[in-house]
N, C-alpha and C positions, 0 to 999 in steps of 0.2 A: 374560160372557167379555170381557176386556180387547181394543181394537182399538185399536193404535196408529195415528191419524189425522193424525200431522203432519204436515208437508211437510218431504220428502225434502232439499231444496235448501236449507230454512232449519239443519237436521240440521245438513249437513254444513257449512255457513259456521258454525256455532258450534262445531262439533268443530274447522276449521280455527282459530281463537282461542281455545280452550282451548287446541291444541298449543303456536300462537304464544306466549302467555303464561306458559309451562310449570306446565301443568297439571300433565303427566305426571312430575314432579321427586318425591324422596322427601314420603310423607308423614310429617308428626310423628305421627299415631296409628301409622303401623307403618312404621317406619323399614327394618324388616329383611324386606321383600320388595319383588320390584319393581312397577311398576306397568304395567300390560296397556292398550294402544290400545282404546278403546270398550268396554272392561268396566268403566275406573276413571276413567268422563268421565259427564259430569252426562246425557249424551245418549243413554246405556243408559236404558231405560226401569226396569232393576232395581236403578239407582243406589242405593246406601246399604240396598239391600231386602235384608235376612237371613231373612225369614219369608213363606213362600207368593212363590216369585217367578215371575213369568210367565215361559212359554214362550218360545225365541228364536222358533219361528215367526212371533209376532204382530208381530216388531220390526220396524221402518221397511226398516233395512237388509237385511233377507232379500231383497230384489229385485239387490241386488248381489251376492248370493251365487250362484256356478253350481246349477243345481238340482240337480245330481248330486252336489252335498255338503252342501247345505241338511239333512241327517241328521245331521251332525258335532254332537261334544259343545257344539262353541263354532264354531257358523256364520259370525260375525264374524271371526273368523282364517282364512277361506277365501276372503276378498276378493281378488280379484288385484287386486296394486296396482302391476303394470310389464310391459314388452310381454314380459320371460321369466315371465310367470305367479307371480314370486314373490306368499305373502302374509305374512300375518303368525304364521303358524304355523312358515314353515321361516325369517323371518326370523330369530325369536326363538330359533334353535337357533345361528345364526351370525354376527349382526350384534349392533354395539353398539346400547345406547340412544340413542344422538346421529343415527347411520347407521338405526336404524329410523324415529324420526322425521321424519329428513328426507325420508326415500321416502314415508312416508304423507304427506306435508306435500306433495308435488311430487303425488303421487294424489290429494290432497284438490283442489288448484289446479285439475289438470286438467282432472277431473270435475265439477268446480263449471261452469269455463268449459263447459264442453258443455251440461249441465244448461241454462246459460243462453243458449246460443245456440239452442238447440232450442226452448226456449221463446219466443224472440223469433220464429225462423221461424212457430214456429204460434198465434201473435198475427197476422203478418201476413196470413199464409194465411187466417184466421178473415175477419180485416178485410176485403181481398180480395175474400173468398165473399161478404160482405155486399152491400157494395159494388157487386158483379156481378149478385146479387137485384136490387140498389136499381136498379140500371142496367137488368135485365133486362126489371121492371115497367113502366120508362119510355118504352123504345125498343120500340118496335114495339106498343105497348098501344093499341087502336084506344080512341077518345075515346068521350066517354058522349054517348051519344043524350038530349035535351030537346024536349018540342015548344016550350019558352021561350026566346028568346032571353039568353043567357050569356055567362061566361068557359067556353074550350074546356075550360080544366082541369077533369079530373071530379070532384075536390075539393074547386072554390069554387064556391061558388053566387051571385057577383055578378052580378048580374042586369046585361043590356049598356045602356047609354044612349051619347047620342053626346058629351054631353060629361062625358063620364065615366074619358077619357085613354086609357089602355091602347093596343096597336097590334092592327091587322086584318092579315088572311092570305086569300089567296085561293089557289084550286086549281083545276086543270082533273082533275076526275075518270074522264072518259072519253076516246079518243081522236078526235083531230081532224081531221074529214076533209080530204083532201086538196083536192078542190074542192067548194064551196057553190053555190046556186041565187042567193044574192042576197048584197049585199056586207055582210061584216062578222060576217054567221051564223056563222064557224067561230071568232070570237072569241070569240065568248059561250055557245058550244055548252058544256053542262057543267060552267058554270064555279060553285063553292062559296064562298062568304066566312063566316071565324072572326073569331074576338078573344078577344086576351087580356087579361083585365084590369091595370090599370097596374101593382097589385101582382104577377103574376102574370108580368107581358110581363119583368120584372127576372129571373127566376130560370130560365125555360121559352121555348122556343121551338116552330113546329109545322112540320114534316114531314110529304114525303107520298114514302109507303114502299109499293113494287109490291107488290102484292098485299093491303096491310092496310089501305091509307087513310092518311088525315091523321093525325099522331100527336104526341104531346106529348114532347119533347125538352129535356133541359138545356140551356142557355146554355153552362154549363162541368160539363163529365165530372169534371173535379177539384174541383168542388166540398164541404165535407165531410160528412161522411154525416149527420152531425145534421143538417146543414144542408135535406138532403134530404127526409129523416125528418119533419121541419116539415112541408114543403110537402105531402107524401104521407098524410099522417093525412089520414083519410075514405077514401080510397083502399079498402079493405075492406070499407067499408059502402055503399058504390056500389057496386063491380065497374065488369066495362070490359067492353062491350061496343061495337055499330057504332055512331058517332057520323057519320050518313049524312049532314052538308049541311044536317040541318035545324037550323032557327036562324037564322042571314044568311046569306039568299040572293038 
């Protein structure tokens, strides 16, 4: 069984330039009839077909058809193509050739423009959602536990040295009491030190987020998601779990 699998949008841009070009103008093989919107354009899929010709249901354009005429001899004349529901069925009882065209030609415009702004919306929307994953992973993702000293990111494995560049981070993971026994103890009570590797210190920064711990953050939110996507491979085959302090301390 025949499944017309084209894309709708390209359909209609190329019905739109077959009308533009006049398509629809007499032919030399049959001068003496007229010619029908989308029965007598290369983008019927039963164009030129006299034997065995498929079903209009399988056609692209069936989704523009209201479904409560999608039974009609010829479901392609049941298009509405203006806000009074005209289609091409009662145009062709009262309109010229010149005046049909141009309506389909203003319904082709239209619908094109739609087709393509919907599409752009859920491109973005797509993008977005990614985006929001990519962000979701980052922000608030407690760092990965090593007994080795490291880069915090759970994705590099650059082992820490100190002349090795990159920038250190320190934390006070618990709170700090208001008065000490002796001077200087509520300084150091608690306190955690990270690093990130030089390559690493470029793209990521660390945060300490209530309730989750130290966490690996972007530099720039805006940065672009490939960009992201780089740094984040390994990211799966670790997992993230509590990155408690150990390491430099």
């Amino acid at each position: 069984m025949y499944k017309d699998e084209r894309d709708l949008l390209d359909v209609l841009k190329f019905e739109l330039e077959f009308l533009k070009k006049g398509g629809y103008g007499r032919s030399t093989r049959e001068p003496w009839r007229p010619r029908y919107i989308f029965e007598d354009s290369p983008t019927c899929m039963n164009y030129d077909c006299k034997e065995s010709p498929e079903p209009c249901s399988h056609c692209i354009l069936m989704q523009l058809v209201p479904v409560e005429l999608r039974s009609a001899k010829i479901p392609c004349r049941q298009i509405p193509l203006n806000e009074l529901g005209e289609n091409l069925d009662s145009l062709y009882r009262y309109d010229e050739q010149h005046e049909i065209e141009e309506t389909v030609e203003n319904w082709l415009r239209k619908t094109i423009g739609s087709l393509e702004e919907a599409r752009r919306v859920a491109r973005l929307e797509a993008h977005e959602h990614d985006a929001n994953v990519v962000g979701a992973a980052i922000k608030g993702a407690p760092l990965f536990q090593n007994l080795q000293p490291k880069c915090a990111n759970p994705a590099c494995a650059t082992a820490f040295h100190w002349f090795g560049g990159g920038k250190f981070f320190r934390f006070r993971g618990e709170p700090v009491p208001e008065k000490t026994d002796y001077a200087g103890a509520s300084k150091m009570h608690g306190l955690k030190h990270f690093w990130l590797c030089e390559r690493c210190s470029h793209v990521f920064t660390l945060a300490y987020a209530e309730g989750t711990g130290v966490v690996l953050q972007l530099l720039w939110p805006e940065l672009p998601l490939a960009e992201v996507r780089k740094e984040l491979q390994g990211y799966a085959s670790v997992g993230f779990s509590r990155f408690d302090g150990v390491g430099l301390t």
